[in-house]
N, C-alpha and C positions, 0 to 999 in steps of 0.2 A: 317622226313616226306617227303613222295614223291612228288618235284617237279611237282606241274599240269599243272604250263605255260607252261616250258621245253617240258613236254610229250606234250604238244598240240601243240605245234610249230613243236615237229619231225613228229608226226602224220601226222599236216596239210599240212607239206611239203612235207612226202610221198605220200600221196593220191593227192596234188592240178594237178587238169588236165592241160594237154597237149598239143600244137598244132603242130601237124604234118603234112604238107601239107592241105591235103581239112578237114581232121580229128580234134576232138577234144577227147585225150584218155583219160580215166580217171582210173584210178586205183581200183581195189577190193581189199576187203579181204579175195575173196574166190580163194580155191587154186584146180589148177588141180591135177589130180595122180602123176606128174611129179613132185609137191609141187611148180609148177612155178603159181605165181600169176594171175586171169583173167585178162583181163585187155577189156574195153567198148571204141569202137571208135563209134562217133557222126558227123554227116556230114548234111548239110542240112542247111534252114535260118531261122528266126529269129520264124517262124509261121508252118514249118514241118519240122521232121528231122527223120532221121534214124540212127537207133541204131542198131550195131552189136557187136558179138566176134572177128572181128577181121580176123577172119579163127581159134581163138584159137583152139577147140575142135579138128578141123580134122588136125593140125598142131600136136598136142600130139601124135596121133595115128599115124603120116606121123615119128616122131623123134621117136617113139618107136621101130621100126626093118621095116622087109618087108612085104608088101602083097600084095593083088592082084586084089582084088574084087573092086571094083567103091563103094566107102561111101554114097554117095550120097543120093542115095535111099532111104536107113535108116534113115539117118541124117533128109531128109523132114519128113516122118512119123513120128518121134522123136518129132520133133518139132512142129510139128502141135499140139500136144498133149498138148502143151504150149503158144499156140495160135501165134505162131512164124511159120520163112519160112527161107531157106534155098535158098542162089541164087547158080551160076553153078561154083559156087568156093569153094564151102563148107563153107562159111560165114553164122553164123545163124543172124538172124536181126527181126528187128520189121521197118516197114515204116508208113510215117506218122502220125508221132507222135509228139503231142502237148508240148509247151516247161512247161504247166502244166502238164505232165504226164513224164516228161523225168524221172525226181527223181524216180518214182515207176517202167519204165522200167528197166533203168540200174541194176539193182540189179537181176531182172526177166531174164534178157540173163543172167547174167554171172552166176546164178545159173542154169538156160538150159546149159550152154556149157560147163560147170561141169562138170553135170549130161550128156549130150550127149558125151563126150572124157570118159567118163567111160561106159559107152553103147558101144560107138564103139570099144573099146580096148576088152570088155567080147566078142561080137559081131564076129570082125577078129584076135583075138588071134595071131597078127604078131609077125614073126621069131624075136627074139634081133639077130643084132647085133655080130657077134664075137668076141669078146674082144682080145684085141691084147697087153694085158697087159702079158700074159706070155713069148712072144717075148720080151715085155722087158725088162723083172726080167732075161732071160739070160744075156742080154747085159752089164745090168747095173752088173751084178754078174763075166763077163768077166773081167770087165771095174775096177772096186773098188772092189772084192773079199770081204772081211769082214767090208771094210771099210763105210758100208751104212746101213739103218735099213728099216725095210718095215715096213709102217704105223707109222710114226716117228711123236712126235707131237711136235710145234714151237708155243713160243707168240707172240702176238702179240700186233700193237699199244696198241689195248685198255686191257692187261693183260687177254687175252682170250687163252687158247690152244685151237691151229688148228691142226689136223689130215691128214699130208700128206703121198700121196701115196709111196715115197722114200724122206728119209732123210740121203745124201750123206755128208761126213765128208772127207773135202779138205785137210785136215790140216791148219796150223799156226791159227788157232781156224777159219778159213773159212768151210764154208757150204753151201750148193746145196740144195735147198726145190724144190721137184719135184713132179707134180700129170700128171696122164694119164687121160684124158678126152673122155667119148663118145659123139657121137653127138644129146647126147636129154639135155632137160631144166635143170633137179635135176644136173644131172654131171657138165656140165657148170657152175649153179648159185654158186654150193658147192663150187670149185675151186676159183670163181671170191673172193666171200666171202671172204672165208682163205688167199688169195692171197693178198689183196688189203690191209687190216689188220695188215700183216707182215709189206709190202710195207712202211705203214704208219711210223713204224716203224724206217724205213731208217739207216737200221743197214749194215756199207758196207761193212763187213763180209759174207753177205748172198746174195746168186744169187739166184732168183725166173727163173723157167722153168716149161710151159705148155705143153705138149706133146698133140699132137691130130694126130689118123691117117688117112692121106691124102688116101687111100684108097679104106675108105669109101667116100658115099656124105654128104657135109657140104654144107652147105647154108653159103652166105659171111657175113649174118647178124650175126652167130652164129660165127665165124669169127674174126669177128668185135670186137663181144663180150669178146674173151678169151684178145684181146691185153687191152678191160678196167683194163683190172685186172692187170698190171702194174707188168707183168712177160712173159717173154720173150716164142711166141708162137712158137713152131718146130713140123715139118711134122714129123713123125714117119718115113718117109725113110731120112730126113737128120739125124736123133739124134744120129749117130754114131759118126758123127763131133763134133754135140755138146758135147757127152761123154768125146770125146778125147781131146776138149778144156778147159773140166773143170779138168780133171786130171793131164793138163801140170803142 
């Protein structure tokens, strides 16, 4: 029979809010395109407060590729529609809002900015991205010739297979788990996931390596992000070093 306190403890500790500076975030379960979770920031005192996404929606559409147009525009129209506003950051928000009505808003942005990061995404159809993963299927194919597998899958702590992007075989039963990451939410979260899993694992056989390329633009939060995952972050113009330190 399935544990209910268990499940309600992991629940409640995923969803229980946050304090961040002036903020108080609170967790959804509603998910953008990106399948990166909303998440509602709250600011304000005891008798009004404001409630936004955060920037989530126009942040999905900014990690998507390029473009060119100012969101803006659309994003207020969008939103109006929802009885919401939009300030000069792309922030969709509700102000003034009563600490009896906070529970029925939050739920009301984070399904606006949704529904708005899918609007804008049909809306500017932005460039992806390059993928600079076939630069380094040569390298790695330089590097260990047969000795690696593309899409190699590893368990983890909790008896889960993860799907990594190169699965390099060192010898003396040593191995290299490697994923190439872009810079939007789905790529990263996958990564961190698998990554931290293994980690748990603490098997000292295995070297974890994130690849991300310095090339493009990253944000240092995103950053930040790839080193929780407890595998060692490299620019894509150093990883020729790192190749050649895992093959000594």
């Amino acid at each position: 029979m399935t544990d209910l306190h268990a499940i309600s403890e992991a629940i409640q500790e995923w969803a229980r809010p946050q304090a961040e500076g002036r903020f108080i975030i609170v967790p959804t379960f509603t998910l953008y395109p990106s399948n990166a979770a909303v998440q509602v920031f709250i600011d304000g005192d005891r008798n009004s407060f404001n409630v936004s996404d955060g920037g989530g929606a126009i942040e999905t559409l900014m990690k998507s590729g390029d473009f060119r147009e100012d969101a803006r525009p659309g994003m207020k129209a969008f939103a109006r529609r929802w009885g919401l506003s939009v300030d000069s950051h792309g922030w969709i928000f509700a102000s003034n809002v009563g600490s009896e009505e906070v529970t029925s808003i939050v739920p009301l942005v984070a399904d606006c900015s949704k529904q708005a990061a899918e609007f804008l995404l049909r809306r500017h159809r932005p460039t992806v991205a390059q993928d600079f993963r076939p630069e380094l299927d040569l390298l790695i194919k330089e590097r260990f010739h047969s000795s690696y597998q593309v899409d190699g899958v590893w368990t983890g702590a909790s008896n889960k297979r993860h799907r990594f992007d190169y699965l390099i075989r060192l010898g003396d039963e040593r191995y290299a788990l490697m994923d190439a990451v872009r810079p939007d939410a789905s790529s990263i979260n996958s990564a961190i996931v698998s990554h931290i899993d293994v980690a748990m694992a603490a098997n000292e056989n295995v070297r974890q390596t994130i690849i991300y390329d310095d090339r493009l633009e990253w944000k240092s939060s995103d950053l930040a992000l790839l080193r929780v995952a407890k595998a060692q972050p490299v620019a894509f113009t150093n990883v020729q070093t790192v190749l050649a330190h895992l093959a000594a």
